[in-house]
LOGUMI-628673 format. One record per residue (C-alpha): x, y, z; residue in three letters. Coordinates in nm, 2 decimals. Last residue first. Layout:
! LOGUMI-628673
<xx = X yy = Y zz = Z aa = ala>
...
This chain:
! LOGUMI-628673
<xx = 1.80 yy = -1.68 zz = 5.04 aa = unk>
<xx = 2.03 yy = -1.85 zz = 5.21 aa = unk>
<xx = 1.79 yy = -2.08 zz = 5.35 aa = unk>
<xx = 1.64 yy = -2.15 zz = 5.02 aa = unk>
<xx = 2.00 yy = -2.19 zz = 4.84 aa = unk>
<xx = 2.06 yy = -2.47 zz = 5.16 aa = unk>
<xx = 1.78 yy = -2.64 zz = 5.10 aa = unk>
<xx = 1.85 yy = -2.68 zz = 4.71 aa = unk>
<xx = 2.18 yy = -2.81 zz = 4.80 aa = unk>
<xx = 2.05 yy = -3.05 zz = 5.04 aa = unk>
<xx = 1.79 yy = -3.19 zz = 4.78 aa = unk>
<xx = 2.07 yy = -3.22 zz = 4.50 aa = unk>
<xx = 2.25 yy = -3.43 zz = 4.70 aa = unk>
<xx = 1.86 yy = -3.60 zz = 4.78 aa = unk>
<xx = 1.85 yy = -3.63 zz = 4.44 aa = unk>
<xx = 2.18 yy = -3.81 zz = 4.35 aa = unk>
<xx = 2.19 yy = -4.05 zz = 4.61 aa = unk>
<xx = 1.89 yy = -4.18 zz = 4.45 aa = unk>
<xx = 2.10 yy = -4.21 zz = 4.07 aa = unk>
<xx = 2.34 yy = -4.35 zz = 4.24 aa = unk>
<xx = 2.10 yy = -4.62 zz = 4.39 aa = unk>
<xx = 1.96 yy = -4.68 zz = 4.07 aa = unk>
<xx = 2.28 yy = -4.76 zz = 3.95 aa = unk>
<xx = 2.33 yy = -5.05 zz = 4.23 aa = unk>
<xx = 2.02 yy = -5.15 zz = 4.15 aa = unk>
<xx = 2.12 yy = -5.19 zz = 3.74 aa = unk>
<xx = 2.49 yy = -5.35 zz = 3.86 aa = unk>
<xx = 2.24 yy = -5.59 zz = 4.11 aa = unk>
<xx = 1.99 yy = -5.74 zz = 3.84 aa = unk>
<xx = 2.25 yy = -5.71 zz = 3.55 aa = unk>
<xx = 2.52 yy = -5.95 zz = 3.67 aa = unk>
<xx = 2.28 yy = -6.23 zz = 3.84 aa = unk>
<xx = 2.34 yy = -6.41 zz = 4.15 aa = unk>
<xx = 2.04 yy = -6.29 zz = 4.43 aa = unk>
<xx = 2.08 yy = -6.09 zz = 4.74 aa = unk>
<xx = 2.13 yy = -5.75 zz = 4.68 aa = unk>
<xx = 1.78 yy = -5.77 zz = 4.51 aa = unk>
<xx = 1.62 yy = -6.05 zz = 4.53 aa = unk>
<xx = 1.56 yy = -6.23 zz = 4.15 aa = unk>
<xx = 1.24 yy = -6.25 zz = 3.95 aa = unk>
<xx = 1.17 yy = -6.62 zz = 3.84 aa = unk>
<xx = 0.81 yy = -6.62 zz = 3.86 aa = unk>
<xx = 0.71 yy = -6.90 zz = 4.08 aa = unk>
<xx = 0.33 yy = -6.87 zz = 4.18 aa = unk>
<xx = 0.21 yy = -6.64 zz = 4.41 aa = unk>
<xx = 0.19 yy = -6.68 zz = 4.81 aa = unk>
<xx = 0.38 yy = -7.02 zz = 4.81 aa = unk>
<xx = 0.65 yy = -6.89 zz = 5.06 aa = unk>
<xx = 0.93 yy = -6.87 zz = 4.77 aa = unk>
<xx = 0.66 yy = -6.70 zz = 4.58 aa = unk>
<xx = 0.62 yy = -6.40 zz = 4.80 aa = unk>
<xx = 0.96 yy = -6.41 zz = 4.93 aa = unk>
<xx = 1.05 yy = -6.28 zz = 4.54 aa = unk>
<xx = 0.73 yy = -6.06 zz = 4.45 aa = unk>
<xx = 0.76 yy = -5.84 zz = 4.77 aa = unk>
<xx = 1.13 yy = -5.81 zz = 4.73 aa = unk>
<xx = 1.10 yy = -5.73 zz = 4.34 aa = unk>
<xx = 0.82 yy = -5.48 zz = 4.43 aa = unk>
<xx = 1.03 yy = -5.27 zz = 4.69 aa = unk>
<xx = 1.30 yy = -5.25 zz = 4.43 aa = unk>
<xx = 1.12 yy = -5.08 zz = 4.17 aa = unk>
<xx = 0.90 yy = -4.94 zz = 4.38 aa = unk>
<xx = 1.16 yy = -4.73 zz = 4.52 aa = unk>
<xx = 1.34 yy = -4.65 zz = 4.17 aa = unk>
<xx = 1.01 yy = -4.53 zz = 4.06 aa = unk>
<xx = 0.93 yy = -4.31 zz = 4.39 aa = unk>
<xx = 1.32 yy = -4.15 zz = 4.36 aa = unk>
<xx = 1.24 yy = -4.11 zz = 3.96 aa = unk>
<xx = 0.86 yy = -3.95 zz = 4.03 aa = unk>
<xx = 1.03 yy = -3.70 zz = 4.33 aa = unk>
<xx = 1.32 yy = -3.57 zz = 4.09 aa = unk>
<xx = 1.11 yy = -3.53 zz = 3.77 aa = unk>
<xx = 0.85 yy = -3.34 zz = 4.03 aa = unk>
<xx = 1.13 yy = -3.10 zz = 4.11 aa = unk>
<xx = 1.35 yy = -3.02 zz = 4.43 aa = unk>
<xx = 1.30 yy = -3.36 zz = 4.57 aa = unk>
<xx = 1.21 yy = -3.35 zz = 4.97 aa = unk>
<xx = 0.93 yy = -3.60 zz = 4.93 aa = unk>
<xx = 1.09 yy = -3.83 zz = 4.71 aa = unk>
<xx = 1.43 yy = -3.84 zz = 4.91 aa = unk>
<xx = 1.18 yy = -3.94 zz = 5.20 aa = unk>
<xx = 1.02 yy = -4.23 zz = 4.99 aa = unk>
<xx = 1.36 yy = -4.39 zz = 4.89 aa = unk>
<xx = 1.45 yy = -4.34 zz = 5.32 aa = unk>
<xx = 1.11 yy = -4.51 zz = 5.34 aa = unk>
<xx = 1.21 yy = -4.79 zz = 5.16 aa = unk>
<xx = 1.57 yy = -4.83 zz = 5.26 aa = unk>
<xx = 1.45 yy = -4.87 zz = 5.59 aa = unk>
<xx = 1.18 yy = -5.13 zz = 5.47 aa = unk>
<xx = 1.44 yy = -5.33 zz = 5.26 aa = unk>
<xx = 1.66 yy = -5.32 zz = 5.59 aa = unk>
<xx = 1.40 yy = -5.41 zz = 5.84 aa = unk>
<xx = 1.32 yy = -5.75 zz = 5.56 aa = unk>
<xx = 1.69 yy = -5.80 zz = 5.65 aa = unk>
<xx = 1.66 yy = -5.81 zz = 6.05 aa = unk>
<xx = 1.30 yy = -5.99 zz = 6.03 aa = unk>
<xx = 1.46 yy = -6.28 zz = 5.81 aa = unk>
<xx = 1.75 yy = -6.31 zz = 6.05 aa = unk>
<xx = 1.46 yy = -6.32 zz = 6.33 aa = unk>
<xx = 1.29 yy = -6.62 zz = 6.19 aa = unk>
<xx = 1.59 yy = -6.79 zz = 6.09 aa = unk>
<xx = 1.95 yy = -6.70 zz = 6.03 aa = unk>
<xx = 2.04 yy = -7.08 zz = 5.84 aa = unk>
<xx = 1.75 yy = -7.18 zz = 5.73 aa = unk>
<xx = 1.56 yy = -6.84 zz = 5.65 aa = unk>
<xx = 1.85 yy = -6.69 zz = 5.43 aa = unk>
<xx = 1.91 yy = -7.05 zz = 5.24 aa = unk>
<xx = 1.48 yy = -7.03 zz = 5.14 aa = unk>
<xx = 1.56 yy = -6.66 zz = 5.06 aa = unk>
<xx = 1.83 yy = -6.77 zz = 4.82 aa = unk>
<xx = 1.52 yy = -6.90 zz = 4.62 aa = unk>
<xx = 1.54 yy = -6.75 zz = 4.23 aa = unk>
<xx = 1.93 yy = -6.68 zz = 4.23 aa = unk>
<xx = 2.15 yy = -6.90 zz = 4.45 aa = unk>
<xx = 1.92 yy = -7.18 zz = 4.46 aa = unk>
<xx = 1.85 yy = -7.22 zz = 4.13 aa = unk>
<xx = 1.79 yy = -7.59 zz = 4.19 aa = unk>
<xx = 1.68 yy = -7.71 zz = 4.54 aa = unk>
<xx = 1.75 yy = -8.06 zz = 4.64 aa = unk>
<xx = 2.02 yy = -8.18 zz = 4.33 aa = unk>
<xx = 2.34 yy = -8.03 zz = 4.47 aa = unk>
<xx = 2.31 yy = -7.89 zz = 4.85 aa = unk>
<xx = 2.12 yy = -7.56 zz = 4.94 aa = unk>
<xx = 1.87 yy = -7.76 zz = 5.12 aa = unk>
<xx = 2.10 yy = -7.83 zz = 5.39 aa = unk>
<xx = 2.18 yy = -7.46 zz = 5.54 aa = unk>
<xx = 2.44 yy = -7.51 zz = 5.82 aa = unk>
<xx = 2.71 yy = -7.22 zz = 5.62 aa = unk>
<xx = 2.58 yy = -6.93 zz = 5.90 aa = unk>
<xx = 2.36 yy = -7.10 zz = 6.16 aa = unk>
<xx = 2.07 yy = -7.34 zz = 6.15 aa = unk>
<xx = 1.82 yy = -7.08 zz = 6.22 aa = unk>
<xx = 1.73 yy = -6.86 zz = 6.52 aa = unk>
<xx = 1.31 yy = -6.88 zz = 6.48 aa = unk>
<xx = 1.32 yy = -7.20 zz = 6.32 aa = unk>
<xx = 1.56 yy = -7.25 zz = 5.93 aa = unk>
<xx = 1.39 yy = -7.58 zz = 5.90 aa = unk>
<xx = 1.09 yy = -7.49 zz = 5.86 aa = unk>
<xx = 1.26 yy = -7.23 zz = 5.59 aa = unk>
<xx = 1.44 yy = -7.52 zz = 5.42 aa = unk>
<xx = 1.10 yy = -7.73 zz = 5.43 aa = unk>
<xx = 0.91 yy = -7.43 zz = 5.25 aa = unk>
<xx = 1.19 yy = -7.40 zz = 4.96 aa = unk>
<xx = 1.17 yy = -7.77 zz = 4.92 aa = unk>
<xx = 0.81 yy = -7.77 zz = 4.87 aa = unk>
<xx = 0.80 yy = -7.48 zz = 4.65 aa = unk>
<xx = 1.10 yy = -7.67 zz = 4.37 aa = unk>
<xx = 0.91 yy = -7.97 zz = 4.40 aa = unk>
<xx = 0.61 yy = -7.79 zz = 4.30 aa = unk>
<xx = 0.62 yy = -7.89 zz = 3.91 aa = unk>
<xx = 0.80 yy = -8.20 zz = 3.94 aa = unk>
<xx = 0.84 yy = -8.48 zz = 4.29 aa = unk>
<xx = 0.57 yy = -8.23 zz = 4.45 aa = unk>
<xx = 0.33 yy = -8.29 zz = 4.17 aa = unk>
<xx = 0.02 yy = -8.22 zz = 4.38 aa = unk>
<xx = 0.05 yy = -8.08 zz = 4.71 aa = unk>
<xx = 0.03 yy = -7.72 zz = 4.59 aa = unk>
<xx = -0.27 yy = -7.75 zz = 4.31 aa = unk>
<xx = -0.32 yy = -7.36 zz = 4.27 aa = unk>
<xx = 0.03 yy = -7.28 zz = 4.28 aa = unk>
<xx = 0.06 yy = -7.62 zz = 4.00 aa = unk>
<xx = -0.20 yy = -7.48 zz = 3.78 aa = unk>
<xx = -0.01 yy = -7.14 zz = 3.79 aa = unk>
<xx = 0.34 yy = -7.27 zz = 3.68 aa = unk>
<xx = 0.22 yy = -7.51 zz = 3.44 aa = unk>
<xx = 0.05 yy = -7.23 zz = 3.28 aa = unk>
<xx = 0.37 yy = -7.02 zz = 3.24 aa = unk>
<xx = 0.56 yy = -7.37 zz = 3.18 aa = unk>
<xx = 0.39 yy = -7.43 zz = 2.86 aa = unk>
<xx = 0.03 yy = -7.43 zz = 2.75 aa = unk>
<xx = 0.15 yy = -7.06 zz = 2.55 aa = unk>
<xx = -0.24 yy = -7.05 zz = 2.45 aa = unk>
<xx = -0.34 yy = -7.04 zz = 2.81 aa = unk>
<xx = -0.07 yy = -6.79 zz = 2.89 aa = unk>
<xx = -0.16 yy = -6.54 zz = 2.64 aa = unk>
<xx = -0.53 yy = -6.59 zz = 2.69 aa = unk>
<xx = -0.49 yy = -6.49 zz = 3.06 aa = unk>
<xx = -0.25 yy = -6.16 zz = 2.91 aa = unk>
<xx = -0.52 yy = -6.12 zz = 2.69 aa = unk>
<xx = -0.80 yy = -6.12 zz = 2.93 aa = unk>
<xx = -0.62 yy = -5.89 zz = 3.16 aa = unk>
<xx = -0.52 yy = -5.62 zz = 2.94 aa = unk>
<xx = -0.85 yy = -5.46 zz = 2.87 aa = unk>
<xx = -1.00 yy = -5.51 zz = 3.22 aa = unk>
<xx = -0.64 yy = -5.38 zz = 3.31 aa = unk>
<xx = -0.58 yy = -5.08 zz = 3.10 aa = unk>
<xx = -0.99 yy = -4.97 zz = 3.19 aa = unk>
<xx = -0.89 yy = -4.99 zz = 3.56 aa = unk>
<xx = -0.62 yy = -4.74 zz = 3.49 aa = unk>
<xx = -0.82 yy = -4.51 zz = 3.32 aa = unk>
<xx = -1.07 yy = -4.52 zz = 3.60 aa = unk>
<xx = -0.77 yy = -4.44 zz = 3.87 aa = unk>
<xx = -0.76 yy = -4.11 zz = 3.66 aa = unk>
<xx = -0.34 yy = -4.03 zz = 3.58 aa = unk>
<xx = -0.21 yy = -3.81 zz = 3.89 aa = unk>
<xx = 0.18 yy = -3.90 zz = 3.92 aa = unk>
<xx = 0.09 yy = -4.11 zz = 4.18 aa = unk>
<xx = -0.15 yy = -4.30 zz = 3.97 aa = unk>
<xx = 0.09 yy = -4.31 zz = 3.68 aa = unk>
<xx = 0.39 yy = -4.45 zz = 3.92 aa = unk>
<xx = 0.16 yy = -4.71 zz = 4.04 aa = unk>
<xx = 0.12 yy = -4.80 zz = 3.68 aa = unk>
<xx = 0.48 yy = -4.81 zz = 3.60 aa = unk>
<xx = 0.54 yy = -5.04 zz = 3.89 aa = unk>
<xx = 0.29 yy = -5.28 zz = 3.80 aa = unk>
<xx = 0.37 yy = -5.28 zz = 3.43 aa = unk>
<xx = 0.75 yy = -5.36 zz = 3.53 aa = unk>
<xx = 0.62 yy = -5.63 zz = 3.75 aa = unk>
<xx = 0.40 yy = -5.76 zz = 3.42 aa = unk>
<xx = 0.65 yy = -5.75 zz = 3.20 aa = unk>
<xx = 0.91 yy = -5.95 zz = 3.43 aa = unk>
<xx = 0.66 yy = -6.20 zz = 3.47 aa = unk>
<xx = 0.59 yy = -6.24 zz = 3.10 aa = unk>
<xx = 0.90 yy = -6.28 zz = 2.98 aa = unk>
<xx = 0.93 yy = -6.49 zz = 2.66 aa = unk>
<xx = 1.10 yy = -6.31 zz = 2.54 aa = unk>
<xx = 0.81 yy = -6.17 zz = 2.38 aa = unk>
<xx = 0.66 yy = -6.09 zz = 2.69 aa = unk>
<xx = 0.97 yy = -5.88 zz = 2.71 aa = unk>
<xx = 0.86 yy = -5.70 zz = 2.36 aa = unk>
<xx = 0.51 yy = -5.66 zz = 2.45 aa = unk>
<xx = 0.63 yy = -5.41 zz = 2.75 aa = unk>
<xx = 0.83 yy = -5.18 zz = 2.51 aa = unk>
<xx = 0.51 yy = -5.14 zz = 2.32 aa = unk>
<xx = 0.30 yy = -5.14 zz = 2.61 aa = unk>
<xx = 0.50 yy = -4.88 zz = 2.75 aa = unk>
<xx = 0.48 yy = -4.65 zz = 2.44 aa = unk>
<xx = 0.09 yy = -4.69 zz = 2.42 aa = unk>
<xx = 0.06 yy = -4.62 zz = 2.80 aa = unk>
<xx = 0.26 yy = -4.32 zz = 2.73 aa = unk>
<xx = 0.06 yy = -4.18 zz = 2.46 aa = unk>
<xx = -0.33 yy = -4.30 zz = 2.59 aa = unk>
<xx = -0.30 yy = -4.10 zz = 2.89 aa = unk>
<xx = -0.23 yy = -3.78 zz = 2.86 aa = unk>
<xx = -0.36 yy = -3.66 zz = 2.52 aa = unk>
<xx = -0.65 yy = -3.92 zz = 2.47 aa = unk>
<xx = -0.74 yy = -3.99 zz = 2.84 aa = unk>
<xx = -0.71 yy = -3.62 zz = 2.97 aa = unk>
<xx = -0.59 yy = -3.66 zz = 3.36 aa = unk>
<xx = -0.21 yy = -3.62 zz = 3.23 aa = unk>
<xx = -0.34 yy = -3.29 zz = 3.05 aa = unk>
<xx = -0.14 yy = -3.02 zz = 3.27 aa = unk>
<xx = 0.12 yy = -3.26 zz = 3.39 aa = unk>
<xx = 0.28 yy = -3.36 zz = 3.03 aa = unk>
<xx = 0.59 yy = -3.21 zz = 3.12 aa = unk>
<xx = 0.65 yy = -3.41 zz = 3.48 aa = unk>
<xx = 0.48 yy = -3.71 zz = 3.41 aa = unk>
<xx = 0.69 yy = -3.75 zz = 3.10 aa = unk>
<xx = 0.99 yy = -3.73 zz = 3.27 aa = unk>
<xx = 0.92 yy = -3.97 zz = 3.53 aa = unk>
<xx = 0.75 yy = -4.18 zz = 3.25 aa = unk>
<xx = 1.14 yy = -4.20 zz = 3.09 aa = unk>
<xx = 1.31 yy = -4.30 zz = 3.38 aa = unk>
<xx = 1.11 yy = -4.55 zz = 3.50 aa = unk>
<xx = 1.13 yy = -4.70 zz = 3.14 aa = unk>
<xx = 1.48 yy = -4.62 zz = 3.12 aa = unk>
<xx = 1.54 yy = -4.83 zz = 3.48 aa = unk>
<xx = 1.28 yy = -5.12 zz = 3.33 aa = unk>
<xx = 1.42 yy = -5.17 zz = 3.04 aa = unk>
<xx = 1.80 yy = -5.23 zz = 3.14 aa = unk>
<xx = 1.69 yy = -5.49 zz = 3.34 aa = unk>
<xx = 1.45 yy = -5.62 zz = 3.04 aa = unk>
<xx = 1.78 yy = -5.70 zz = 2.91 aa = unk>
<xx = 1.94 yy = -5.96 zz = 3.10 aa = unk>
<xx = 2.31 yy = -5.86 zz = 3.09 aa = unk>
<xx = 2.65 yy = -5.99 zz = 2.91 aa = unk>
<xx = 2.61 yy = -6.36 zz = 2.77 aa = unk>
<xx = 2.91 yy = -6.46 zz = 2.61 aa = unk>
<xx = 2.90 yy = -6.64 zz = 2.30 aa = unk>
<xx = 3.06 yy = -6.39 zz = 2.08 aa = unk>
<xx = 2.83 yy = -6.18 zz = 2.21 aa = unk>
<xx = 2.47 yy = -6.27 zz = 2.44 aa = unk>
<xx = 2.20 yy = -6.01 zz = 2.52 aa = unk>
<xx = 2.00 yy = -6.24 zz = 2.80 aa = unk>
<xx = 1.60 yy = -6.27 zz = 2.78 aa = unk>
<xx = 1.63 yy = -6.43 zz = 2.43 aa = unk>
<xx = 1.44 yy = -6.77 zz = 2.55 aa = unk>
<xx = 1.42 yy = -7.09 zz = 2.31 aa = unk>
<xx = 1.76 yy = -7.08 zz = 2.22 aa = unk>
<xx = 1.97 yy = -6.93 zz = 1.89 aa = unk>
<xx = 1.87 yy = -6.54 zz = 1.98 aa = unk>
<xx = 1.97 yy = -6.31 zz = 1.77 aa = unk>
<xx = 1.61 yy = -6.19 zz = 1.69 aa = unk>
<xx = 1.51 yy = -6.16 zz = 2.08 aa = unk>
<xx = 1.86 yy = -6.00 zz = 2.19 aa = unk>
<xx = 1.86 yy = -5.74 zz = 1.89 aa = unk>
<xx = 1.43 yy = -5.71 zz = 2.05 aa = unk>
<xx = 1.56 yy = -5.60 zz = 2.34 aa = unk>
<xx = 1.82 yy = -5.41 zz = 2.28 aa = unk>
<xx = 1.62 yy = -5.18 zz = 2.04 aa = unk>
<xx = 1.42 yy = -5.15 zz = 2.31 aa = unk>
<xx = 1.71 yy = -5.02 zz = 2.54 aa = unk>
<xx = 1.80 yy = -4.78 zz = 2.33 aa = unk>
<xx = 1.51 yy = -4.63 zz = 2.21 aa = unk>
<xx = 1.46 yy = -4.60 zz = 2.60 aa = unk>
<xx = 1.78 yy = -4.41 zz = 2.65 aa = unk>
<xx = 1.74 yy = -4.20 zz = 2.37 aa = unk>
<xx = 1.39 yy = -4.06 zz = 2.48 aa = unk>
<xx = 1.49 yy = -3.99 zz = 2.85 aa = unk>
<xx = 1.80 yy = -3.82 zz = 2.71 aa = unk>
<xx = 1.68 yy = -3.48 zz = 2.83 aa = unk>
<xx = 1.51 yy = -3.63 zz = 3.13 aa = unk>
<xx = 1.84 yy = -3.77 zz = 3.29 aa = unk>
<xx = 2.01 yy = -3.40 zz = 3.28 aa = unk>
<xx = 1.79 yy = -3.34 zz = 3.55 aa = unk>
<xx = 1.99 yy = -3.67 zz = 3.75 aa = unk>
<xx = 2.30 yy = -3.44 zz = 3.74 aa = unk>
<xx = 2.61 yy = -3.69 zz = 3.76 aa = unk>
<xx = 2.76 yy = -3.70 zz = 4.08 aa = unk>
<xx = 2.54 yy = -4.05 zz = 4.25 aa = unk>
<xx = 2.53 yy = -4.15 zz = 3.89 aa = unk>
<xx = 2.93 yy = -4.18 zz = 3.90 aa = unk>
<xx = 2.94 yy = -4.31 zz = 4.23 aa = unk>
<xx = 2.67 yy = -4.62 zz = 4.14 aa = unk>
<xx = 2.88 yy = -4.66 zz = 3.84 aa = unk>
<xx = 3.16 yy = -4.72 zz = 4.01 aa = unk>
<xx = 2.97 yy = -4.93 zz = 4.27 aa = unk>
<xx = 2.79 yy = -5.16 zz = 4.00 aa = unk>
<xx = 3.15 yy = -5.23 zz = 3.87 aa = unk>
<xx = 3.22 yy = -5.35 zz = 4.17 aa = unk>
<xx = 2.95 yy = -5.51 zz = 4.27 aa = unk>
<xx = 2.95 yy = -5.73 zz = 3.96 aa = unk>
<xx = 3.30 yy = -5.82 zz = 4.03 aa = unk>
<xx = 3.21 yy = -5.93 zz = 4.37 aa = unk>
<xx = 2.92 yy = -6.16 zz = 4.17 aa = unk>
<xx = 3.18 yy = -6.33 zz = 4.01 aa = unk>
<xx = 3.36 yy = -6.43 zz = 4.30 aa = unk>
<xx = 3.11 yy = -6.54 zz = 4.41 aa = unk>
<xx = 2.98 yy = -6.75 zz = 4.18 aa = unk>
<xx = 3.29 yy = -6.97 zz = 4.15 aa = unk>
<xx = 3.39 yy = -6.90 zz = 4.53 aa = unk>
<xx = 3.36 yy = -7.28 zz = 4.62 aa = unk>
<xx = 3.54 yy = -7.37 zz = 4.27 aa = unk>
<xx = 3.57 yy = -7.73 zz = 4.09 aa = unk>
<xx = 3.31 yy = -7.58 zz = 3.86 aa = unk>
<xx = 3.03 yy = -7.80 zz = 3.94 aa = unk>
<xx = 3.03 yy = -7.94 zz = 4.29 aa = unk>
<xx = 3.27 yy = -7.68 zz = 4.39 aa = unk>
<xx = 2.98 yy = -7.43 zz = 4.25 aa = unk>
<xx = 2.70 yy = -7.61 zz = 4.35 aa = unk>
<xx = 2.87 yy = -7.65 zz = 4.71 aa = unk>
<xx = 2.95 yy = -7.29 zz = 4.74 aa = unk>
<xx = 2.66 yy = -7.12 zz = 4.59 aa = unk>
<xx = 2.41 yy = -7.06 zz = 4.89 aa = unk>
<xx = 2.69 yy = -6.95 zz = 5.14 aa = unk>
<xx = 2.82 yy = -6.74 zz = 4.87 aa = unk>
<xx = 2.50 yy = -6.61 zz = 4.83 aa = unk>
<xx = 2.46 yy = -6.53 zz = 5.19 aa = unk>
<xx = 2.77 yy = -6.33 zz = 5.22 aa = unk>
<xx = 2.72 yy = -6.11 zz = 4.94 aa = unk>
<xx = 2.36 yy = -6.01 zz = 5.06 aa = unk>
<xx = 2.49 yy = -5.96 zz = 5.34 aa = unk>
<xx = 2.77 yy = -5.72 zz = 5.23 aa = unk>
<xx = 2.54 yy = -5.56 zz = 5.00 aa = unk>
<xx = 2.26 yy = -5.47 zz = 5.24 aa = unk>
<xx = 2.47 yy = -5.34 zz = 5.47 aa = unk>
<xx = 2.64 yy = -5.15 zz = 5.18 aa = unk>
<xx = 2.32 yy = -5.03 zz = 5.06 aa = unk>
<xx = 2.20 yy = -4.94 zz = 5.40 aa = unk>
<xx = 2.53 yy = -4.72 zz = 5.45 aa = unk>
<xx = 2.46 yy = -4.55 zz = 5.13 aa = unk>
<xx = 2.15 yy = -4.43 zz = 5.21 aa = unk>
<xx = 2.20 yy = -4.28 zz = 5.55 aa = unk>
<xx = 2.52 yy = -4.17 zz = 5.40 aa = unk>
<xx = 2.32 yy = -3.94 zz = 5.11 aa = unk>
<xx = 2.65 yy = -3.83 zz = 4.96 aa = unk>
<xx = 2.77 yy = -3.47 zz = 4.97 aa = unk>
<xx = 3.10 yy = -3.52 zz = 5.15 aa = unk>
<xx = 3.19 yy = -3.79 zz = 4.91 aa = unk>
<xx = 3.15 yy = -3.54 zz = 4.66 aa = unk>
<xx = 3.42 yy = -3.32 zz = 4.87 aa = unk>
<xx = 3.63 yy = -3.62 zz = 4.91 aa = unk>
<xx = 3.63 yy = -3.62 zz = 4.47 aa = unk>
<xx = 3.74 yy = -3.30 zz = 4.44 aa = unk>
């Protein structure tokens, strides 16, 4: 039973996932090793955890890739209700300064606006799909869902989480325009929105703010606030157009680029496979783009096309956002690479996104095949 799902499976898609994996697993333990012997007495400290992280990620990635996506949309509503209320359990249990991580008995399980943003896709697919008739009416279309995304978006800001809020908004809002909501409505949300969120981070004066007067200010405060840019720019100098070779990387040593294995692995990617390593991986996010865009196209219902274009985004934007800062084109935000970065949620929640991708275009082939048969 189980070889015959296999049979099924998208393997376009799945081999760039595991390409992408096993990369992406290699270069963070390049990345890790020393901080981690240097730390926990343990080369393979982080990535060893992060294998475990794959694996359950790939068991669940198989079990959404065989489980009926349609069936998705009924529990669209319970999903999100969930993962709010996980949110905000996180924000109020929270002992630190931060409640971004659900944490029990001390432990810290998942980042939860990771589980946000897949039920959040999830559940404007679904809407977009029954509320098609009047999505174009402001007050009956419009207004309902942008009201229950700000709701669940106002919560991560809460966090405090604004970057992640305002990715998730980005990629819900692309989503809306696809899905057929007025491009005017849309540029009202952010001429409302915009001063608020600029207020927001004006009155937080903290490291949000700090953040973007430093982006602006790039060869000021290179020993504090832009060390952390500078040094990700000089390991990619470094890196050339073949790179310093697999394990060669220098700026991933203790003490000259912190968060290294999460925030700016793509500073370790360019030093050690350079120019063209970059090219070769940046290939494979564009690969599994369009192949994300093709299951979209060929989805037997508009719940199934909206999800696949969600999930696309979803991934596509943290890429774009991630080298984006780490080259000094946006200010640091803190979102990880996908495949690539350390961090349990981040790559279990792709890795379900994925299953839930290989679903549709199963679902895709089956359909063609009824519609040839018939």
């Amino acid at each position: 039973m189980m070889i015959k799902h296999f049979e099924h499976f998208d393997k376009q898609l799945i081999i760039i996932t595991l390409i992408l994996l096993s990369v992406g697993s290699i270069m963070l333990f390049s990345a890790s090793s020393h901080y981690a012997n240097e730390t926990f007495g343990n080369h393979t400290y982080f990535f060893n955890k992060h294998i475990l992280r794959i694996l359950i990620g790939i068991i669940l990635m198989f079990f959404l890739s065989i489980f009926d996506y349609k069936n998705l949309k009924y529990i669209s509503t319970i999903l999100l209700i969930f993962s709010f209320l996980i949110v905000m359990i996180a924000h109020f249990t929270s002992d630190s300064k931060t409640s971004r991580w659900l944490i029990v008995g001390g432990k810290t399980l998942f980042t939860t606006s990771d589980l946000s943003r897949i039920t959040l896709v999830i559940f404007t697919s679904y809407y977009l799909e029954k509320s098609y008739r009047y999505i174009k009416d402001f007050k009956r279309g419009f207004l309902p869902i942008i009201t229950i995304i700000g709701i669940n978006l106002l919560a991560i800001v809460l966090q405090p989480d604004l970057s992640t809020s305002l990715t998730i908004g980005m990629i819900l809002s692309i989503l809306l325009f696809i899905g057929g909501v007025r491009l005017k409505h849309l540029i009202i949300l952010v001429c409302t929105t915009l001063p608020f969120i600029l207020f927001y981070i004006w009155l937080q004066k903290g490291y949000q703010w700090q953040r973007i007067i430093n982006w602006l200010n790039p060869n000021h405060h290179l020993d504090a606030g832009n060390y952390q840019s500078s040094q990700a720019l000089l390991g990619l100098g470094n890196g050339g157009l073949l790179g310093q070779g697999l394990g060669n990387s220098i700026i991933k040593f203790p003490g000259l680029l912190p968060e290294i294995q999460t925030d700016f692995i793509f500073s370790v990617i360019g030093e050690e496979l350079g120019f063209f390593g970059i090219i070769l991986i940046l290939f494979l996010f564009v690969w599994l783009f369009f192949k994300g865009m093709l299951i979209a196209k060929n989805a037997s219902d508009a719940f199934g096309m909206y999800l696949a274009i969600g999930i696309v985004l979803n991934i596509k934007l943290y890429v774009l956002i991630n080298i984006s800062y780490v080259v000094g084109f946006l200010p640091t935000t803190g979102l990880p690479l996908p495949f690539f970065s350390y961090g349990g949620s981040n790559i279990i929640i792709t890795l379900m996104s994925i299953g839930i991708l290989n679903n549709i275009s199963m679902k895709n082939k089956f359909s063609n095949i009824k519609r040839t048969i018939f």
